[in-house]
Every structure is written in structure tokens, then in C-alpha cells.
ROTOR-526745 format. One record per atom (N, C-alpha, C): y, z negated, x negated; residue in three letters. Coordinates in steps of 0.001 Angstrom, whole numbers, plus 500000, padded with zeros to 6 digits. Example, Ala and Ser with C-alpha at 12.3 -4.5 7.8 and 13.67 -1.06 7.14 Angstrom:
494310492200486810ala/495500492200487700ala/496700492200486800ala/497750492920487150ser/498940492860486330ser/500030492130487100ser/
END
This chain:
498805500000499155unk/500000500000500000unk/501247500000499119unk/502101501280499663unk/503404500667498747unk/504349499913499488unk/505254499249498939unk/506191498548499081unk/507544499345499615unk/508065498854500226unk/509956499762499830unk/510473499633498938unk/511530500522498539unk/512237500186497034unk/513296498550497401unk/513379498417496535unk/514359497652496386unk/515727497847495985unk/516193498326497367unk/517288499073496530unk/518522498331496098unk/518760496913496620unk/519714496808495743unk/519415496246494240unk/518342496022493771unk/518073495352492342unk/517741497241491896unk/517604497559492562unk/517692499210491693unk/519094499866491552unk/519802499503492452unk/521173500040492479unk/521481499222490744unk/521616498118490990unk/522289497395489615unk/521210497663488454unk/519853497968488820unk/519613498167487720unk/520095499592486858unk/521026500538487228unk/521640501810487284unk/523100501840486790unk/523340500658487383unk/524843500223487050unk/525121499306486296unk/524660497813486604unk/525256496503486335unk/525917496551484971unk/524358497143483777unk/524984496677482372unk/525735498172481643unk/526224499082482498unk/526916499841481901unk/527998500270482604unk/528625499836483589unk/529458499817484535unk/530698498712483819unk/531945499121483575unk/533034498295483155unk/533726497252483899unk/533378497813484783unk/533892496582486005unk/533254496383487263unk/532981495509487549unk/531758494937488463unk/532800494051489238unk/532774494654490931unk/533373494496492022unk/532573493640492829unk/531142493600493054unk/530048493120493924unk/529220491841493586unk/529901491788492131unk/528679490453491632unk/528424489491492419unk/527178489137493015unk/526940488019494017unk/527178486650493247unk/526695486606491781unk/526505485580490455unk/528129485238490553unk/528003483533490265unk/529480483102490128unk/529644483219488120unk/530616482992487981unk/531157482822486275unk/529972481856485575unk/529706482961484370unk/528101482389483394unk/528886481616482091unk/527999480624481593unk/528742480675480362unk/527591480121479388unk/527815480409478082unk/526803480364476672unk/525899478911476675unk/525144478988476220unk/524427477746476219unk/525127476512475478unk/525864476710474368unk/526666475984473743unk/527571475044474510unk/527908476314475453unk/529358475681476499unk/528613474769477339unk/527262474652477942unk/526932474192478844unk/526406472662477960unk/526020473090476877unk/525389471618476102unk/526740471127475634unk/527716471470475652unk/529031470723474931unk/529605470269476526unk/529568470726478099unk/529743470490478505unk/528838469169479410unk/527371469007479149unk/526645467890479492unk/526396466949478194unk/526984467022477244unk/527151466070476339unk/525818466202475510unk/525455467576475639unk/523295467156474509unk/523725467932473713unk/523234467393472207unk/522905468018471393unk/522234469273470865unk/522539470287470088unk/521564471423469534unk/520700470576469501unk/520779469957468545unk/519635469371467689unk/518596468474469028unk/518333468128469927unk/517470467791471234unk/517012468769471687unk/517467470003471620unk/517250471561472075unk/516059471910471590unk/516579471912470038unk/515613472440468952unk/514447471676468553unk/514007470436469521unk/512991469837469388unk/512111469881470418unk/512535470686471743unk/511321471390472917unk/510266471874471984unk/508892471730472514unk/507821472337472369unk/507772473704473192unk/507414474303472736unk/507305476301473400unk/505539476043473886unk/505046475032474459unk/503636475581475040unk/504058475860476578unk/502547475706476675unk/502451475774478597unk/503511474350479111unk/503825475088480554unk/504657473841480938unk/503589473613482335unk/504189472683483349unk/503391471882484207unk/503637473504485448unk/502459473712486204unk/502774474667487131unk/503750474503488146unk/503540473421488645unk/504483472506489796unk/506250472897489008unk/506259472597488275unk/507473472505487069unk/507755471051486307unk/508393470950485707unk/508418469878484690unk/509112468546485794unk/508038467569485357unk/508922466127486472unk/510065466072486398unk/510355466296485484unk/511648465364485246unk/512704466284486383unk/512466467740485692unk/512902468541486627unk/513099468379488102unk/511798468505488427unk/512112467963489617unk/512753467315490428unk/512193466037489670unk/513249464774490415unk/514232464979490209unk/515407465634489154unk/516732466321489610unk/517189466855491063unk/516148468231490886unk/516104468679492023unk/516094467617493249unk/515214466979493560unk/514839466195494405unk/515974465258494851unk/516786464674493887unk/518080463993494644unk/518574464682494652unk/518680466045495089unk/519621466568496128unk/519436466629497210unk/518441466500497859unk/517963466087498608unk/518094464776499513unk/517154464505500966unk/517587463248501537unk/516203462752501718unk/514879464168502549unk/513940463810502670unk/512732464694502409unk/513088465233500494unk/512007465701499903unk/512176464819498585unk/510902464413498074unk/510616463830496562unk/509971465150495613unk/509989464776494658unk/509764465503493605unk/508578466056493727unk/507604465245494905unk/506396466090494730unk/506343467390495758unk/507508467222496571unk/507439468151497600unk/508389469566497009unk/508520469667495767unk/509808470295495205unk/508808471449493911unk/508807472615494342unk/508013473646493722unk/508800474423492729unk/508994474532491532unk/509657474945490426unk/509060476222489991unk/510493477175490109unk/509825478818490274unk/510344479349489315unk/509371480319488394unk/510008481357487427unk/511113482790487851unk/511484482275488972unk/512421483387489466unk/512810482732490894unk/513898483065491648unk/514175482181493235unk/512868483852493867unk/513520484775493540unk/512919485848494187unk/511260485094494243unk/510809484706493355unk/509481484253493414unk/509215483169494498unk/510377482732494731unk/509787481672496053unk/509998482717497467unk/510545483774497430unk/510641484722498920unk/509020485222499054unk/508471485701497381unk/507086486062497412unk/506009485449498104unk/506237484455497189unk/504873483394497590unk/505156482962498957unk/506288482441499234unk/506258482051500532unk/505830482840501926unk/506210483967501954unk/505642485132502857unk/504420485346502260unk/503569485324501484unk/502113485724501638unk/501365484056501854unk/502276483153501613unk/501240482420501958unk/500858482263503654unk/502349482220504180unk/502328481916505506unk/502510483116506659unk/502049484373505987unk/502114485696507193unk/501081486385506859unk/500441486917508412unk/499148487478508396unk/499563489315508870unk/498677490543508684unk/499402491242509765unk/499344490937511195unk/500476491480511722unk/501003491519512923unk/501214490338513257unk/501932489099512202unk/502302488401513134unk/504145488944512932unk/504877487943513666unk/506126488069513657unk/507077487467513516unk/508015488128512618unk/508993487343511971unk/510513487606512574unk/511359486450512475unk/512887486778512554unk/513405486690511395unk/514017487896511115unk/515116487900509863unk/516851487770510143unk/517826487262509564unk/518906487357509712unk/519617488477509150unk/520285489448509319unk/520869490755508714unk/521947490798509082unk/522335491304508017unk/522180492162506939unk/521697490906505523unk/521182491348504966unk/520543490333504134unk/520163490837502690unk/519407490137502125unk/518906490760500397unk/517624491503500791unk/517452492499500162unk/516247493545500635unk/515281492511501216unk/514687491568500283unk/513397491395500350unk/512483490225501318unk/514042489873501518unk/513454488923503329unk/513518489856504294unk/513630491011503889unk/512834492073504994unk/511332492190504542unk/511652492801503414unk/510606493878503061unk/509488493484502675unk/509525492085502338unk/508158491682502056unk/507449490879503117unk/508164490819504280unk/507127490994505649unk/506730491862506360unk/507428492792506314unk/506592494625506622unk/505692494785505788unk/505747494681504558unk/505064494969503783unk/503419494545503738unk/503931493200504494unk/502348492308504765unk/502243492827505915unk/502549493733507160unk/502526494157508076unk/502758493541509283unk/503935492617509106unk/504412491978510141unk/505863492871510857unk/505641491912512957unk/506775492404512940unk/507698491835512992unk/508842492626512539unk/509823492450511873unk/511242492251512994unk/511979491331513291unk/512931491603514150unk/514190490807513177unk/515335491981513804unk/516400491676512985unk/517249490986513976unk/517971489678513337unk/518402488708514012unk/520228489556513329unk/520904489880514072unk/522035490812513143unk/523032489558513425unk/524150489543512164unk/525185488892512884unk/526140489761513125unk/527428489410514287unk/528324490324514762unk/529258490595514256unk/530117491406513955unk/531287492013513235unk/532267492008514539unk/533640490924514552unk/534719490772515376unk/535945491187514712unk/537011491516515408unk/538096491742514811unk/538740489881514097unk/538210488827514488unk/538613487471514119unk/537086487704512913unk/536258488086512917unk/535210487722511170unk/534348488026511819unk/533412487232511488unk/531737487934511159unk/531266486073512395unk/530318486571513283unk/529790485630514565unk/528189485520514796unk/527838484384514843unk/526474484489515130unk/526154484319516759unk/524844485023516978unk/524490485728518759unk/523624484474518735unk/523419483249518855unk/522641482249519208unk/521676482852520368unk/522132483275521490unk/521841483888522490unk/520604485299522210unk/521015485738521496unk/519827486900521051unk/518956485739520118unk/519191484963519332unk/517909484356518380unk/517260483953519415unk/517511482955520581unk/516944482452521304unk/515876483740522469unk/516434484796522453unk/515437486324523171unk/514592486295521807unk/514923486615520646unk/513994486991519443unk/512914486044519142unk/513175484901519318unk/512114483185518629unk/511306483380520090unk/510282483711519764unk/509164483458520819unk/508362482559520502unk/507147482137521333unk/505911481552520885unk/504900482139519470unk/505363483536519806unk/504493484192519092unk/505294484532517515unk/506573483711517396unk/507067483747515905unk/506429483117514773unk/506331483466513806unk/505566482899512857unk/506740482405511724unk/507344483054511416unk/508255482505510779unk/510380483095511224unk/511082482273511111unk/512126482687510872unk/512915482269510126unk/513819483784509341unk/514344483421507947unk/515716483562508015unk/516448482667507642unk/518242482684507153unk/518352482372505951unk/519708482433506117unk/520733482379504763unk/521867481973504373unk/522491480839504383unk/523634480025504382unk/523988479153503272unk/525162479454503173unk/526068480569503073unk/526235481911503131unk/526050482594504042unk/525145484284503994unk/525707485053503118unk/525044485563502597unk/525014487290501729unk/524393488035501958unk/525465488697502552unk/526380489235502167unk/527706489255502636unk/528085488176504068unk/528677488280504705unk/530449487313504290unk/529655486176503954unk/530208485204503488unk/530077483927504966unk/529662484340506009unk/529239483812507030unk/528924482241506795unk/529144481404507401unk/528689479616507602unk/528830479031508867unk/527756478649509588unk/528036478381510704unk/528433477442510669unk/529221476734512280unk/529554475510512209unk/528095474323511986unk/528416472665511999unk/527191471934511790unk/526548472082513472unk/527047472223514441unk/526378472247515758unk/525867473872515922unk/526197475155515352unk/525488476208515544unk/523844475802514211unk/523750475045513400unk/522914475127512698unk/522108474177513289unk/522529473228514023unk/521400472571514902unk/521286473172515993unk/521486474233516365unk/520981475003517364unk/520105476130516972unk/520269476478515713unk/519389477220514865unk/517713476403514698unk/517820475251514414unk/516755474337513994unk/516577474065515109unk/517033473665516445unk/516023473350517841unk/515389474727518178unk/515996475604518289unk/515278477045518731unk/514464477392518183unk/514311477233517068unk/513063477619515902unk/512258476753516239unk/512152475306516362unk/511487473982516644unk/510596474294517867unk/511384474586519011unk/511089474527520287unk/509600475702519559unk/509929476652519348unk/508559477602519066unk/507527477220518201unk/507763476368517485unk/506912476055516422unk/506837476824515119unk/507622477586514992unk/507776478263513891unk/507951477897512787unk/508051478322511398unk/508277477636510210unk/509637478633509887unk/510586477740509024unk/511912478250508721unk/512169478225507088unk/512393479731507025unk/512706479587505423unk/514545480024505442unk/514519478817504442unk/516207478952504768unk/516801479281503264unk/517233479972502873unk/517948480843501288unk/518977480181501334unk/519391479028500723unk/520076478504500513unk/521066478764498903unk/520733479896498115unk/520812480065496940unk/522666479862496702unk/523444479814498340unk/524550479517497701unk/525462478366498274unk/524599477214498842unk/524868476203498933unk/525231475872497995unk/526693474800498449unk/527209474137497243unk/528750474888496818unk/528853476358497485unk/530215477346497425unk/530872477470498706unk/530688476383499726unk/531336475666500345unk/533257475310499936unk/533976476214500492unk/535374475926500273unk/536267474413500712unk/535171473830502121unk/535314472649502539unk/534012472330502576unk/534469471098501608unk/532944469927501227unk/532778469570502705unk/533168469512503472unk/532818469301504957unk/532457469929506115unk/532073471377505441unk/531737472217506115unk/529932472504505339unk/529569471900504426unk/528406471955503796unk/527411471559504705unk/526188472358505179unk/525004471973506412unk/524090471298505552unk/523443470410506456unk/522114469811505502unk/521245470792505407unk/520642470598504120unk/519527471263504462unk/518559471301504862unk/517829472894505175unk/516461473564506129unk/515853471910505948unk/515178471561504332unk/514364470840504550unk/514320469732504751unk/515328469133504800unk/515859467808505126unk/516347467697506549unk/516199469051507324unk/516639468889509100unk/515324469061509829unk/514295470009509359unk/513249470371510060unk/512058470220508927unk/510889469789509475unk/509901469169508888unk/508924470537508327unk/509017471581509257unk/508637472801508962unk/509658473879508521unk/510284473283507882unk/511121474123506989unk/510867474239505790unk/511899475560504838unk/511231475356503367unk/512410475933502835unk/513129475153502536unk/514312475938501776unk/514205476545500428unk/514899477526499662unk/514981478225498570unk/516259478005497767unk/516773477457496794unk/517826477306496087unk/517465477918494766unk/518328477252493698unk/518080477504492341unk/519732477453491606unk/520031478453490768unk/520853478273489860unk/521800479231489193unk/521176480281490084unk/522032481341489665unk/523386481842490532unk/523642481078491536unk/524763481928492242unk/525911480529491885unk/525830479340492594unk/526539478283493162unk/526786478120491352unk/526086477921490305unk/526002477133489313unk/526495478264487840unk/526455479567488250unk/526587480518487728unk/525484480758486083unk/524056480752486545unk/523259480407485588unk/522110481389485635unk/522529482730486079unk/521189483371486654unk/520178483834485298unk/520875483762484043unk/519913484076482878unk/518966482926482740unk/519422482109483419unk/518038480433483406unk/516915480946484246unk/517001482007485414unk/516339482457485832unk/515381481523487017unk/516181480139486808unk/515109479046487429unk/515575478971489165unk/514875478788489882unk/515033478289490910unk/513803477190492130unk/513816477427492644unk/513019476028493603unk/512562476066495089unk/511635475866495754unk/511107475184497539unk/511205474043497263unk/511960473833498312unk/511881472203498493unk/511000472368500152unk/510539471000500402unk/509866470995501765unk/508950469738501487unk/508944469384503015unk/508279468462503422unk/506963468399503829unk/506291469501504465unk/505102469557504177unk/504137469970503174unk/503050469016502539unk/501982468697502041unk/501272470099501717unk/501013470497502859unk/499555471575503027unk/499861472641502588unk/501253472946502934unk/501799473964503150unk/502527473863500953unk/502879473440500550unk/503464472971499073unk/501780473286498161unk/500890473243498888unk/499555473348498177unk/499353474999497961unk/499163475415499070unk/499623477062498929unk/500133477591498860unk/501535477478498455unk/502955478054498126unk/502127478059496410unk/501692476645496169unk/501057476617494346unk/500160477581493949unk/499400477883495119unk/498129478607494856unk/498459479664494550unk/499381480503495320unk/500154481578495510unk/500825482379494137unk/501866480659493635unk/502292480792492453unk/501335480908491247unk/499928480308490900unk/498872480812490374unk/498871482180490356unk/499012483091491298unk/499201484382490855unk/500543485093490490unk/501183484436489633unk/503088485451489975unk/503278484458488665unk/503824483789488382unk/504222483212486532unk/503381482292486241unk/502658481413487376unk/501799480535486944unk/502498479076486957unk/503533479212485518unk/504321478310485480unk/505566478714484631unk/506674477985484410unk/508324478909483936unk/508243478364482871unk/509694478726482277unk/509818479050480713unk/509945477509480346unk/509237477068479269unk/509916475757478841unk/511628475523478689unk/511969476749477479unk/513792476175477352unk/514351476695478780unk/514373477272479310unk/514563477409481074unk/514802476039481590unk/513423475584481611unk/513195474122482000unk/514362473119482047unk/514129473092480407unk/515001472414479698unk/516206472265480149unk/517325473685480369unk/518631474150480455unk/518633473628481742unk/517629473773482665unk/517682473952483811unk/518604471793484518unk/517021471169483826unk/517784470105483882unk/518814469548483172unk/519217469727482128unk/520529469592481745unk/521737470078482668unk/521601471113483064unk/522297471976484088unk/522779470589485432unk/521798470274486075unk/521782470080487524unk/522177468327486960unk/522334467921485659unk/522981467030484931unk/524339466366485521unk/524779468227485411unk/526407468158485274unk/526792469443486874unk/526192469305487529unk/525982470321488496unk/527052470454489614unk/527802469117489511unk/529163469330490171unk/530260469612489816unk/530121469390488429unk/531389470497487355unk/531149471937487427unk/529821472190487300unk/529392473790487246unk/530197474160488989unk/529755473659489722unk/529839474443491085unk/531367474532491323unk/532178473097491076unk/533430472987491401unk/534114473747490448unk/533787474089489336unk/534297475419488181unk/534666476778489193unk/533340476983489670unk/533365478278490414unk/533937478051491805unk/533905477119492351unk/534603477289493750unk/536124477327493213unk/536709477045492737unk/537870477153492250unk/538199478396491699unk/537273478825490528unk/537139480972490653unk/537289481205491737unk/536365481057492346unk/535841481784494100unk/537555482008494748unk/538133480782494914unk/539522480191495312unk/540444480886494792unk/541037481288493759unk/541427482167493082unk/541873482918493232unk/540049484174492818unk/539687485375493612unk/540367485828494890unk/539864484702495945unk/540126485602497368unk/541994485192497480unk/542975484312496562unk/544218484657496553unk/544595485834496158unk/544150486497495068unk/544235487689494849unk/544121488906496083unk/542520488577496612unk/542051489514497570unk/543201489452498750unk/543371488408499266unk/544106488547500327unk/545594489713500379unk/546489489372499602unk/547256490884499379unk/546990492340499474unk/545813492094498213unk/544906493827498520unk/544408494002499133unk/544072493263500059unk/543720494348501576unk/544469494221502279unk/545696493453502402unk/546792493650503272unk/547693494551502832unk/547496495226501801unk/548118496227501220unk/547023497542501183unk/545971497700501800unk/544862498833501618unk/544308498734502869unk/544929498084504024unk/544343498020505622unk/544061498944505790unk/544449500103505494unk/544122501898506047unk/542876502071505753unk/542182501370504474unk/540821501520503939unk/540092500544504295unk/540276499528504148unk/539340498291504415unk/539621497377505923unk/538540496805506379unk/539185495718507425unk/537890494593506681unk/539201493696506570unk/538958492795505762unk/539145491549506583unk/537121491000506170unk/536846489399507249unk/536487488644506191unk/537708487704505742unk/537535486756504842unk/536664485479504775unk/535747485611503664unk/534761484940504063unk/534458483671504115unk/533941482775505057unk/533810481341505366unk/533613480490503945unk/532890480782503200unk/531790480099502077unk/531272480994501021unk/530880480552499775unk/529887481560499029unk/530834482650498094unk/530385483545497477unk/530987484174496553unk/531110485683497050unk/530317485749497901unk/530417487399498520unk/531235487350500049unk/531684489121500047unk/532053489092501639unk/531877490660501587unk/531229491256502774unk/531346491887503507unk/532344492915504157unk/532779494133503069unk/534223494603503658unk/533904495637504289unk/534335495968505484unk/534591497484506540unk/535099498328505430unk/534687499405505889unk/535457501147505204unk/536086501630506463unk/537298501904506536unk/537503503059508106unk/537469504455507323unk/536757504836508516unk/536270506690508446unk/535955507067507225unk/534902506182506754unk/534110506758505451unk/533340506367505090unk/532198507072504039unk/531040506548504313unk/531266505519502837unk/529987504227503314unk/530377503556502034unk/529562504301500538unk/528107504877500749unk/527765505865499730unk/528413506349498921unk/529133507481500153unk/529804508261499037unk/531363507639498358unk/532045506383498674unk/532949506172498214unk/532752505370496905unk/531157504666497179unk/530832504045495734unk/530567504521494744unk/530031505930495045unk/529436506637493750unk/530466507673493433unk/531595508081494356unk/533148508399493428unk/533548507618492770unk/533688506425492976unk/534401505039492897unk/534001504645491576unk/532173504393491341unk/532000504136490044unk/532240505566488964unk/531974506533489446unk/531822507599488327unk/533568508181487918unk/534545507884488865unk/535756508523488744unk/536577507369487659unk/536186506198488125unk/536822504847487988unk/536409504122487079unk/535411503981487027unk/534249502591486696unk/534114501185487075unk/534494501167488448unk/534588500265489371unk/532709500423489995unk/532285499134490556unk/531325499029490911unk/531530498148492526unk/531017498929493091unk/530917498333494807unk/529433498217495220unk/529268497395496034unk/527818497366496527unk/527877498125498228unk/526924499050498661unk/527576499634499763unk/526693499455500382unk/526761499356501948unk/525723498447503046unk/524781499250502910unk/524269500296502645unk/522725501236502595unk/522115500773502264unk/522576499947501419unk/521553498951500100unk/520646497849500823unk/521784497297501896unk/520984496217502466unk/521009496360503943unk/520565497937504359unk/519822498010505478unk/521180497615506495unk/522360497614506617unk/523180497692507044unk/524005499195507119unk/523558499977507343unk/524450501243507852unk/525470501741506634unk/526230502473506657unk/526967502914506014unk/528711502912506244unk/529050501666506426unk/530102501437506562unk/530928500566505957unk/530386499500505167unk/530889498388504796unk/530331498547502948unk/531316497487502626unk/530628498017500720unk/530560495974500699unk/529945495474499625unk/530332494389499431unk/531264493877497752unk/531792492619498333unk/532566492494496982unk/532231490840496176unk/532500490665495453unk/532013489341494639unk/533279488503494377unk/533436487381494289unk/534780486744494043unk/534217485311492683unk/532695485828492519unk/532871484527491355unk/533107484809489972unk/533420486025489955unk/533474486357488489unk/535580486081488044unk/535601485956486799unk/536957485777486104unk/537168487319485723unk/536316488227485924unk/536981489454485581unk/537456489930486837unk/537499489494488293unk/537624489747489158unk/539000490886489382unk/540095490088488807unk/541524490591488853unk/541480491580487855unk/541060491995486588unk/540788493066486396unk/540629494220487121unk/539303494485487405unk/538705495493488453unk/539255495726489893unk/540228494655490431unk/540888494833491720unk/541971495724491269unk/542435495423489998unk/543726496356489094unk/543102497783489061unk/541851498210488794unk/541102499385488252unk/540488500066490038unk/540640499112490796unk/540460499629492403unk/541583500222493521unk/542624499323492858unk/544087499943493434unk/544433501184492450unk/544681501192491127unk/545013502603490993unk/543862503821491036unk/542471503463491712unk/541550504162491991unk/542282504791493629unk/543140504217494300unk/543150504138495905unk/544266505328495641unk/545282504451494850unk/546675505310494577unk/546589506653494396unk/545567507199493152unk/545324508325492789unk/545153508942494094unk/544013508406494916unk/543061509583496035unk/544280509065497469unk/544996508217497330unk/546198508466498289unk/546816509865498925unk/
END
């Protein structure tokens, strides 16, 4: 059986590292390992004394239990340490989907909380959110037609990406009774929790609200760390944490030791890292806000709730072909909704990077010219 492409990790794999300016980065601001050990106070020299063998499959305790107080009501043993986040979308859909059962997805989304439940031959229903002239709205009302008895799983994403979408705390407990009421299990992509503009707008999380939930985090968006490559399930059930392992037995087994390592040092200092980038993020969309109030003819622009991405309209054009003028005329990089199964109208943009204001400079006299 084949798979679908993946087209947006193929798009960047085409672009990302030879493209001068990168408009779409979902990843918030990275920085050297040096910066991060001068910024949690460890030594090279503690670095350079890791052992390079096998590490624990589960992932390293210590690790864990990092992970784990973030948390309210998962412990370290309920907390699965992954050589990639993508690796927890894997395992998790083959452990818990058969063909033909059926899934809810939220869309527009990252390829592969589609595609790797078709792929197992499930069906597939797209839970869409709405595009208003006030932002981007969730249809509670359609999830509740879509969540049947016969759902097997349903999947979100909050802070969404691509949208920048966050529901309020009473639409997310209406998310978790509707799913509940069916019995379904909920995988919730949490990868950019924590880029929350109001600390008071932050939802608990999947696994700490619903007992059959399984959330997905890690380290590469909120923390800006995606070369650590590390990410995590957290969850409360037992049975279900046993075969997510089994699963992982086939896909890395177990992750990189200095990964490991970085990883907990990282989640050390994990509210400097995030509050670094929400403050980029913050920035960014001061910038943004002008340029599209100055480029309304091109864009309709729904500024986004949370998170590092948003979701921009094109009027009367396709987003395809404006990205691949755009990068080849320019060397500007856009992400355009084809990619993620969203139509051809909207491109997406990134706000955690510090080169941001650059490339918005290299996008306006891209506009000016074709004016």
C-alpha cells in the first residue's frame, strides 16, 4: 500500500535549506547548544561525560519526570519519550485504528493526522474550522453530527496550525464532553502549547481533562528546539501506554542519548525558552499588522489567537501559483493551503523566527514590483 505524499515536509524539503527567506516557519527562534547550556547554567564539561549507548525505550527517567510536572494527572510512567513528535502521530494511529473504523480530524491541519488514518483505511471525516470576516470559528455543532458511536478516534490541535485558532476554556470542554459522550479516544497535538499570548487563555491539557486522551507535545515549536528532535504522549491510560511502546519497538526503538540530555536541560529552563519566543511571536505580528493593512487588496488577514502560525486569505489568486513566483522571482518562501489539503486560497506565515522583518521587507518590494 502506498501512502500519500507528504506534501508539506516535501515542499520544505525543496525549499527550506536553500530558500533566503523563510515566511512560513511553523519553528519558533533556535539557538546553539552553548547558548542553551550558558542559559541553564550546565557545563560543557557534564555534556562531555554522557555515555553514547542504548538509552531506556520508554525514554530516560529523569526525562520524564520533567515532562511529567507539566502535567496535573500524568506521572512519568504514563509519559512516552519519542525520537521524533511525528513518531507519536505514527504509533498512535496504528496502535488504536483498525480498517474502516472512523476517525474525526480537525482541518486544515499537518498532512499526517490525515493521512495516516486513510492510510490504515479508516474513515476519515474532516471536522473544518470556519473562515469569518471577525477570524477563524469552531462548528461545535457539526463535531457533535461527526462524533458518533461508531468514532474511534478524534484528533485536534491547539493552538492550531495552521490557523493560529484557540478556543475559548468552555468550547474545549465541549470538545472533551462530545468526544466522552461517544467513547472515543482523543489525540490532542498540542506541539504549540505554551505560545499562548494570554497565560490565561492556556487550556488544560487532552490528558489531564479526559482519561482517554493522549496528548502529543515536544520541543520544537513553543521552545524553538526542533534539531533536539525530541518530543512526547503523555496519558493516563495503562493499556493503552503499553502499545503505543510496542508500536515504538518498531520506529526508533529508543532516542538519541545527547537529545536526551539537551532535552532535559531544556524543559530545565523551559519558561525562559517559551517566554523568549512569545515575545518574538509579539513582535512579529506588530510588524504584520501594518502589512496587511497596507496589502488588503492581496491578503485578508485573521490575526491569530495563539501559536506561531496564521492562516492568510489570497483575493483572486491562486495560492500555488503565487508561491512558486514568489519563491523563484524573490526568494521569499510561503506555505500555500494545497499543502495541507485546504484548497487553494490561503498561503501560511510564521511569526517565530527573528528573521521575520527581513523577509516581510523582501515580500513588500516583491508586491510593489507586480503592483
Amino acid at each position: 500500500m502506498n501512502i500519500k505524499p507528504f506534501h508539506t515536509e516535501r515542499f520544505f524539503a525543496v525549499h527550506e535549506f536553500s530558500t533566503p527567506y523563510i515566511l512560513c516557519a511553523s519553528d519558533c527562534e533556535s539557538l546553539s547548544v552553548g547558548e542553551l547550556l550558558h542559559l541553564a547554567g550546565v557545563s560543557w564539561e557534564s555534556l562531555g561525560r554522557l555515555r553514547l549507548g542504548y538509552t531506556e525505550s520508554q525514554g530516560s527517567p529523569a526525562l520524564r519526570a520533567r515532562i511529567a510536572d507539566t502535567y496535573v494527572n500524568v506521572d512519568a510512567d504514563q509519559v512516552i519519550g519519542l525520537g521524533a513528535p511525528e513518531e507519536g502521530i505514527f504509533v498512535t494511529m496504528h496502535a488504536l485504528l483498525e480498517p474502516d473504523d472512523e476517525a474525526v480530524v480537525l482541518t486544515p491541519c499537518y498532512d499526517s493526522l490525515v493521512n495516516v488514518a486513510e492510510y490504515l483505511g479508516c474513515r476519515v471525516a474532516r471536522w473544518s474550522l470556519v473562515e469569518t470576516p471577525d477570524g477563524w470559528r469552531l462548528d461545535l455543532d457539526a463535531l457533535e453530527r461527526l462524533v458518533t458511536p461508531r468514532t474511534r478516534l478524534a484528533v485536534v490541535n491547539f493552538p492550531h496550525n495552521p490557523t493560529g485558532y484557540l478556543p475559548s476554556h468552555d468550547e474545549w470542554q465541549a470538545i472533551i464532553q462530545i468526544v466522552e459522550r461517544s467513547g472515543a479516544w482523543l489525540f490532542s497535538d498540542e506541539m504549540y502549547r505554551g505560545l499562548e499570548y494570554d497565560p490565561a487563555t492556556r487550556l488544560p491539557a487532552g490528558c489531564d481533562t479526559y482519561e482517554r486522551a493522549i496528548t502529543l507535545a515536544g520541543l520544537s515549536k513553543t521552545y524553538g528546539l526542533p534539531g533536539l528532535r525530541t518530543g512526547w504522549l503523555a496519558l493516563q491510560d495503562m493499556a493503552l501506554r503499553d502499545r503505543l511502546s510496542g508500536w515504538k519497538d518498531y520506529t526508533t526503538i529508543c532516542a538519541s542519548a545527547p537529545s536526551e540530555a539537551l532535552a532535559e536541560i531544556a524543559l530545565g529552563v523551559a519558561d525562559k525558552l517559551a517566554a523568549r519566543n512569545r515575545a518574538i511571536v509579539q513582535d512579529n505580528l506588530a510588524l504584520a499588522e501594518p502589512f496587511f493593512s497596507r496589502w488588503h487588496e492581496v491578503f485578508r488577514w485573521n490575526r491569530p489567537m495563539a501559536g506561531s502560525v496564521a492562516l492568510v486569505g489570497l483575493r483572486d489568486r491562486s495560492a500555488g501559483d503565487f508561491c512558486r513566483r514568489l519563491v523563484a522571482e524573490q526568494g521569499v518562501l510561503l506555505l500555500p493551503s494545497t499543502g495541507l489539503g485546504f484548497g487553494d486560497g490561503h498561503v501560511r506565515f510564521g511569526f517565530g523566527r527573528r528573521s521575520f522583518s527581513v523577509g516581510v521587507e523582501q515580500l513588500d518590494r516583491y508586491l510593489v514590483r507586480m503592483r
